[in-house]
N, C-alpha and C positions, 0 to 999 in steps of 0.2 A: 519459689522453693524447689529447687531440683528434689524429688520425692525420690529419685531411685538412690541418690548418696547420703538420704539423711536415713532409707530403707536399713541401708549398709550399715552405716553409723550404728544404728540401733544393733545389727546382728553382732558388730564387731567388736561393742561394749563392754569392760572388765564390770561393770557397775549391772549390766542388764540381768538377770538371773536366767537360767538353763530353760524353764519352759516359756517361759520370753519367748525366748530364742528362738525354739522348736515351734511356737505358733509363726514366727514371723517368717523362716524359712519353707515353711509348707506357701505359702502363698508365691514363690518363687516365680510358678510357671504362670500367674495372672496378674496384669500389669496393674489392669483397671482397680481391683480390690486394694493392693499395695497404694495407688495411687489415690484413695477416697481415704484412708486411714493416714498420709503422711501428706497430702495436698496442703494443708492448713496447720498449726496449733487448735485446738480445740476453744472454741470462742470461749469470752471472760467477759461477763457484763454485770449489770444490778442484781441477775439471778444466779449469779457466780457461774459454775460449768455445770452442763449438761450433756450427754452424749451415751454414745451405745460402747459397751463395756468391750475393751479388746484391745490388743496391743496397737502403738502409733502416737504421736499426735494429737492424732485427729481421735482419740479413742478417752475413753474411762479406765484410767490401769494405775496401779501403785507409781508410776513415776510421773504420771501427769497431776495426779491429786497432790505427790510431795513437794512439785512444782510449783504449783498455787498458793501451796499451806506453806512456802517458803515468802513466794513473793507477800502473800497476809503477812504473815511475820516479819518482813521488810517495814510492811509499813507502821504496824503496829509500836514497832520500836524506835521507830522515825517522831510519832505520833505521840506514847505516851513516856512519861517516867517510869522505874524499873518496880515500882510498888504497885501500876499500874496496868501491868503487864498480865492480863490474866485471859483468855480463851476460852469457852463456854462452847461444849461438842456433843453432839446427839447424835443418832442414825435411828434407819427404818428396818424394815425387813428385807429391804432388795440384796440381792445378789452382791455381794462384798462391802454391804453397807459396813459395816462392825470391823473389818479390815482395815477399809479406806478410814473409821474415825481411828482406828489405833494408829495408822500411818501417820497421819494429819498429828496428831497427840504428839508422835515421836518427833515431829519435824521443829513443833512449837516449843519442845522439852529440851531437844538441840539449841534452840537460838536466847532461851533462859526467860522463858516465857513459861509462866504458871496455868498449866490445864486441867481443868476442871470437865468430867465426860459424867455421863451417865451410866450406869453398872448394868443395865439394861436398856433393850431398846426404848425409845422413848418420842412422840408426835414435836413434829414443828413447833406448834404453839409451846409447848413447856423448854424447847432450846429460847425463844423467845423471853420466855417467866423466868431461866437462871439467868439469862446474859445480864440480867437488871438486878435478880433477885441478889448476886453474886459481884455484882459492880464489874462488870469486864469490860475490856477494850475492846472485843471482837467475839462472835460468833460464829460456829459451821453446824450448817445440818445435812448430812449424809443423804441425800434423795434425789430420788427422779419425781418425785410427786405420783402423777396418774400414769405416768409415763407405759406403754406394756415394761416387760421384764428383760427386756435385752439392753436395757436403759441403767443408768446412775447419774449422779449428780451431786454438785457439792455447793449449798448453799451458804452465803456470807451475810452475818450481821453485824450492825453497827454495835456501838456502847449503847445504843436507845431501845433496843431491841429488837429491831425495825430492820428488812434490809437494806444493803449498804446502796447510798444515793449516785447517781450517776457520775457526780465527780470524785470519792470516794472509791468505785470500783473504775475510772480510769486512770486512777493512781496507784491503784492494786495490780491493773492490769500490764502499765510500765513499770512495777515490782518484777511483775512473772515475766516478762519478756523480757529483762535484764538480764536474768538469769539461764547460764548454762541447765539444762535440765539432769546432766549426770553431774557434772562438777563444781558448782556451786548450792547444792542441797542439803543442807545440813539436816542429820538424821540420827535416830536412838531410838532405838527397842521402847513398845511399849511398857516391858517389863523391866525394863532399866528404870524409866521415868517414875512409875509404882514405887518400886524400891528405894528411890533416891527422896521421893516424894513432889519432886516437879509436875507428875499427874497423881492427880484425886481423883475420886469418886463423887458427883454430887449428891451432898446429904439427904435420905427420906422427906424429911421436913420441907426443902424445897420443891417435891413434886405435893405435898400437902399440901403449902400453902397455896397451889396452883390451883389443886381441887379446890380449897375452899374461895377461893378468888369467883371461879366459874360457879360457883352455889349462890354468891352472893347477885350475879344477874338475876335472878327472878324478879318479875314486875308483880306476883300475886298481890303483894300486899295484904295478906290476910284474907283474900278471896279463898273460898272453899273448891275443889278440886276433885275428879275421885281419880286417883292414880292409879287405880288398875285395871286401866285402860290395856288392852292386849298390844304388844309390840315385838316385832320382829328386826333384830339389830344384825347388821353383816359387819363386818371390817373390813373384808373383802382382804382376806392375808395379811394385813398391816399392822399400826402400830394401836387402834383407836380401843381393841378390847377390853385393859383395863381401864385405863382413867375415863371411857366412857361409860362402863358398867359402873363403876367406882360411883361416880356422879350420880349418875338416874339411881344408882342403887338407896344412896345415902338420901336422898332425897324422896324419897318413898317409891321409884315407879320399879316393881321388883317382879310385874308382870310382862319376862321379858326373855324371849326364843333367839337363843344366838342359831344361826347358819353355821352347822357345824362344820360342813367343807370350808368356810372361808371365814372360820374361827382362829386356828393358828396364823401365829407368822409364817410365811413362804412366800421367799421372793419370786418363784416358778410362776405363781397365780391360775396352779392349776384348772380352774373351775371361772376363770373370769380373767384369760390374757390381754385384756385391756381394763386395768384397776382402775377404773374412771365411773364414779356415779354418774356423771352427765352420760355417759351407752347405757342405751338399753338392754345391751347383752350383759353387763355387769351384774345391773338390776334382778336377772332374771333367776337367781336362784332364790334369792331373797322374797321374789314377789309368788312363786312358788311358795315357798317355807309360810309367807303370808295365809295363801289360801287354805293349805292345808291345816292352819291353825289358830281361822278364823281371826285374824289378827284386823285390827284397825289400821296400822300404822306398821310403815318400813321405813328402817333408816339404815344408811349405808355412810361408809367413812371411807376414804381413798387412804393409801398406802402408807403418807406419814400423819392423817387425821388432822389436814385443816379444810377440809371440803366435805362439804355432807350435801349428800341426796336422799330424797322422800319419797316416797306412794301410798297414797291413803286412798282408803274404798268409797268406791262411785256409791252414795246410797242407789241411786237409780234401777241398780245392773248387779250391785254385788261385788263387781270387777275392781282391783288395784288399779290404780291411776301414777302415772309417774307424772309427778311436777319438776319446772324448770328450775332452775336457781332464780331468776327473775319474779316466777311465784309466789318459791318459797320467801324469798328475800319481803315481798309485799304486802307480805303475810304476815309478816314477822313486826314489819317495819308499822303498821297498823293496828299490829295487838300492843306493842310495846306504849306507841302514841295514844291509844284508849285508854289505855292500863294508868300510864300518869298521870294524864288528865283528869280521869276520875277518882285517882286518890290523891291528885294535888302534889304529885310529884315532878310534876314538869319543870326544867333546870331554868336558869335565865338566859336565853341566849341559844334554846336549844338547835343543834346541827346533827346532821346527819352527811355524811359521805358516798358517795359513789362513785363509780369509773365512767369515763363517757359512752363506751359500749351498753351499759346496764340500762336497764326501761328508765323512760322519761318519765311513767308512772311513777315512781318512788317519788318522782318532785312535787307529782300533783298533788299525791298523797299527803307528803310533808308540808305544802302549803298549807292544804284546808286542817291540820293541825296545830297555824302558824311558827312551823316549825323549817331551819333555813337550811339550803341544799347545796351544797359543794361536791362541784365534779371535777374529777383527776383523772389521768391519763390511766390505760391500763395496768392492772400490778397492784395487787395490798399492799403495797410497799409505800403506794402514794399516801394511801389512807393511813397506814402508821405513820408517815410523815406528817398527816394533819396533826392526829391525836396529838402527837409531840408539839404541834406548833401552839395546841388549845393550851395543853401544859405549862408551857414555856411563859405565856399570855396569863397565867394562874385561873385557867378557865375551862381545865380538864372537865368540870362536873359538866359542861353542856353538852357534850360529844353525847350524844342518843346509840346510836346505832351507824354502822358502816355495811356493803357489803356490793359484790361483784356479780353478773352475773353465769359465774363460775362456777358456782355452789360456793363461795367464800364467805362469810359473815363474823363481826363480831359485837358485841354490847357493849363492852366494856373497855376499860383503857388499864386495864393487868397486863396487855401483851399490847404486841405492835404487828401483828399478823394475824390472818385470820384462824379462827379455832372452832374446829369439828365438834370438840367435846363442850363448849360451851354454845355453839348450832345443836348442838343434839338436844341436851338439855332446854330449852328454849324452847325447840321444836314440841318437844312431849310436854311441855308445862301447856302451850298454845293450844294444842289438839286438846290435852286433856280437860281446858279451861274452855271451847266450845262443846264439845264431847258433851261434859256435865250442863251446858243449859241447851240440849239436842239439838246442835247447830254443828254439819262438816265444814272439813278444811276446802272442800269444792264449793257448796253453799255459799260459806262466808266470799272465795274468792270469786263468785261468780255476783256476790252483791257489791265488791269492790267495782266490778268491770259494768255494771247498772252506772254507779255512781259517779265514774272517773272517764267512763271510756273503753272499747277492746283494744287493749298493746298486744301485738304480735311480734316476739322479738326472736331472731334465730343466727344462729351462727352456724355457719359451712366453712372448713377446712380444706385444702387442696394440697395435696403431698407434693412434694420436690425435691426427692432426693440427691444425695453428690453432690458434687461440683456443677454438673451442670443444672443441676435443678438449683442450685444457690444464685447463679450467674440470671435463670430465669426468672426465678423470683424478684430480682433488682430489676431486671428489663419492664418487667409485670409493673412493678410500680412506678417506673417513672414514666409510663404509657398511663395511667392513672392520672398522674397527677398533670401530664404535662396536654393530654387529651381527650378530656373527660366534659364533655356540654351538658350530654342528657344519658339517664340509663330508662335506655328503652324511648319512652315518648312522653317522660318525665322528664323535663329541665331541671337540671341543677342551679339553686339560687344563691347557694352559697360553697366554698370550699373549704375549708377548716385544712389546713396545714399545719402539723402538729411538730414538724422539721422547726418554724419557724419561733418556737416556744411561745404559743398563743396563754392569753392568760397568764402569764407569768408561769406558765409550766415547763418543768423540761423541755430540752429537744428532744423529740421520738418519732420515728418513721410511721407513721399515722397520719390518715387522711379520710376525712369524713365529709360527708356531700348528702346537702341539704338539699330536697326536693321542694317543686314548687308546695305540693300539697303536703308538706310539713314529715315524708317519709324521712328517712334516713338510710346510709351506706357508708359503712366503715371500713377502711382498706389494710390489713397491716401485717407483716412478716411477724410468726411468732416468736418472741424471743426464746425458748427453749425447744423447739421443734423445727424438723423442715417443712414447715407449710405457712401456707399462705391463708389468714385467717379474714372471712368478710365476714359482717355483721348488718344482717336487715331489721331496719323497727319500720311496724303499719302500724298507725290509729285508725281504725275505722270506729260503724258501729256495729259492727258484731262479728263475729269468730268466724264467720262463713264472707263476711265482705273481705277482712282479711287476709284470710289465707287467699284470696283469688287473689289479692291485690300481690303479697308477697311472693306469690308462684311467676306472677308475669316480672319481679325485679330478679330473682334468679335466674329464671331463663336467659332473662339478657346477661348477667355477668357472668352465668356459666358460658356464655358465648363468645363472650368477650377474654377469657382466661385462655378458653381454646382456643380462640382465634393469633389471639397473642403469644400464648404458648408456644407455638408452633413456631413461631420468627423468631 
């Protein structure tokens, strides 16, 4: 792509608008910058676009989103009959989220496509619950997810609710690259589509029946409870404040501290510029807010509210403890499997899901519940793919529990992605249902790891930005894959190549290596981020053998990242 004549292109444009123009002309005297914003189209894959918000390309801006939202609508129309034709749109808080869905709205309202948006902001999980509740051919939700704030993103979902599957978004994506980005766009006013009635509003009722969907997970069973357990809730600026409050409220837990600084929407994120439960700098106003008010329990929800992070108090010490997702996940996944069994609710056939990154605990667990474990590639997206698959098979009731360890989880099969507000809920039934017979969420997780084993599982990121950090990042893994024996003075016994669609799973740039003594090492370019994501799991037997064991696999691949980096 010559990036200085498509630079041009863009300035020269009767279609561009005036402060377009005026960001992209300031950048005149710096090649480099011009060049990382028009080097590329902005990637299109299963998580649809993701990017840092700013004119180009290579950027997040109203004509790269109408670009997208044209080529969906390409397919969409390719796809279903004209009765069929209907679009399900949400957004978050981020920085032009409510823009980009009005754009996207107007683009789908041009091509005679019936859209249906939310009158407010509204979490992932419930664009999920209309795209079904409402029978659509396609979904968008408005997000970067954890992303910090210089970020947006435009997620895509199927008719299933679930998003769209890899052949599916490379059909979308020879949509959008068909297409001229000024002159094949079809477009219209949000407030044209209002008035004409091609866009709605989705009705109350269906963010209700979403709440009551999420009420009905409870595993109590008429177990006894005391709900006013002390709880401190953050949303951390995002979307999770009503329909989380909404939930615990309605369901009795109403002893409950919001964090007032990261109570509103705000895309800024003032108080927590990286909206990610998994940092512990997000954490920390919350665990704060905690101490000062004696609270048991923190829970926190990412930006569009399908990830939740926890910290519950160390009896020991006093002190807030922050758990992993893999934790919380086995935590969860244990009360759920007790809960059945003892009231005789266990389904026939029951399953549970995971991603191959997530602890291999979760399998153990599930076994000694004789309960059967399916692993998929990374991305909720796999595991609403199962749920759909159990459905299809008329065997939806065995699906138990899914969950990542991302902070993603869900119970139930209402949605196809994972949901915050039903992790949340779950979470305070769990705690409140040890709590009441004096048993913590540490306790209990620490007689898990008596029983099963210590999993040590962690993930490390490594930034690569630009083009040249992209070009790195491909060298990085094909040095992985193509010369890889031992990490460190561990032989590798096994290679898992995930290019190769192992198991009958997609193809995906994933590579996992099985050590002689049963460690693990997961190699893989994020697909929404410029980094390069590994994943270590150690079983030992205890938290101190562990972490030695897992400190000496780091060093080596931080060595090796450098080493290779560098060439």
């Amino acid at each position: 792509m010559d990036v200085m004549k498509v630079w041009h292109a863009w300035i020269d444009s009767d279609v561009v608008d005036p402060n377009t123009k005026e960001e992209l002309e300031r950048l005149a005297s710096d090649e480099e910058e011009i060049r990382d914003r028009f080097y590329r189209d902005l990637s299109f894959g299963t998580g649809g676009l993701r990017g840092v918000l700013g004119a180009g390309t290579n950027r997040m801006n109203e004509y790269t989103v109408a670009k997208a939202s044209q080529g969906l609508a390409n397919y969409v129309i390719k796809h279903y009959d004209i009765a069929e034709r209907n679009i399900a749109i949400s957004y978050d808080s981020r920085k032009m989220s409510f823009e980009f869905a009005q754009i996207a709205s107007g683009v789908f309202a041009a091509n005679g496509i019936k859209v249906f948006i939310y009158s407010k902001l509204m979490p992932t999980p419930c664009l999920s619950f209309a795209v079904r509740a409402l029978k659509c051919a396609a979904g968008v939700m408005i997000t970067a997810s954890h992303n910090p704030a210089k970020y947006n993103g435009y997620k895509v979902y199927g008719a299933d609710g679930c998003q769209i599957t890899t052949v599916a978004a490379d059909e979308i994506y020879r949509e959008i690259e068909s297409s001229d980005i000024f002159r094949d766009v079809k477009r219209q006013s949000f407030e044209a589509g209002l008035a004409s009635g091609s866009i709605s509003f989705i009705p109350q009722s269906v963010y209700t029946d979403f709440i009551e969907e999420v009420k009905k997970q409870s595993v109590l069973f008429g177990d006894k409870i005391d709900r006013n357990v002390s709880i401190v809730y953050t949303p951390l600026n995002g979307t999770g404040l009503k329909p989380v409050m909404r939930a615990l409220t309605e369901e009795g837990f109403t002893n409950v501290v919001i964090v007032h600084e990261q109570e509103k929407p705000d895309g800024n994120f003032p108080t927590c510029p990286y909206p990610n439960p998994e940092i512990k700098e997000a954490m920390a106003l919350g665990i704060q807010y905690a101490r000062e008010n004696h609270a048991d329990l923190l829970l926190a929800t990412d930006p569009d509210c399908d990830r939740v992070g926890i910290a519950v108090r160390d009896n020991t010490d006093g002190e807030m403890k922050l758990l992993t997702g893999n934790e919380t996940g086995i935590l969860l996944l244990d009360y759920l499997c007790a809960q059945r069994i003892k009231h005789g609710r266990m389904p026939h056939d029951p399953v549970i899901v995971k991603t191959i990154v997530t602890t291999d605990m979760a399998e153990a667990i599930a076994t000694a519940y004789g309960v059967r474990t399916i692993n998929v590639l990374t991305g909720f997206k796999f595991i609403g793919e199962q749920i759909g698959r159990l459905e299809r098979q008329g065997n939806a009731e065995s699906y138990l529990f899914g969950f990542e360890e991302s902070y993603g989880c869900l119970s139930g099969t209402y949605v196809r992605d994972k949901d915050a507000v039903n992790g949340a809920l779950l979470i305070c039934e769990m705690f409140a249902f040890y709590k009441t017979r004096g048993i913590g969420l540490l306790e209990k997780l620490n007689e898990l790891y008596e029983r099963y084993g210590y999993y040590l599982n962690t993930l490390y990121s490594y930034d690569f930005e630009g083009e040249a950090g992209f070009e790195t990042m491909k060298k990085l893994m094909c040095a992985f894959r193509t010369g890889t024996a031992a990490f460190g003075d561990k032989k590798v016994v096994t290679r898992l190549d995930y290019q190769n669609r192992l198991s009958g799973l997609p193809k995906s740039d994933v590579l996992k290596f099985i050590l002689e003594d049963g460690c693990t090492v997961v190699v893989r370019p994020s697909g929404t981020e410029p980094k390069l994501k590994v994943y270590i799991s150690v079983r030992a037997s205890s938290r101190l053998a562990a972490m030695e064991e897992e400190g000496r696999l780091k060093a080596y691949v931080d060595a090796r990242i450098s080493l290779q980096g560098r060439h």
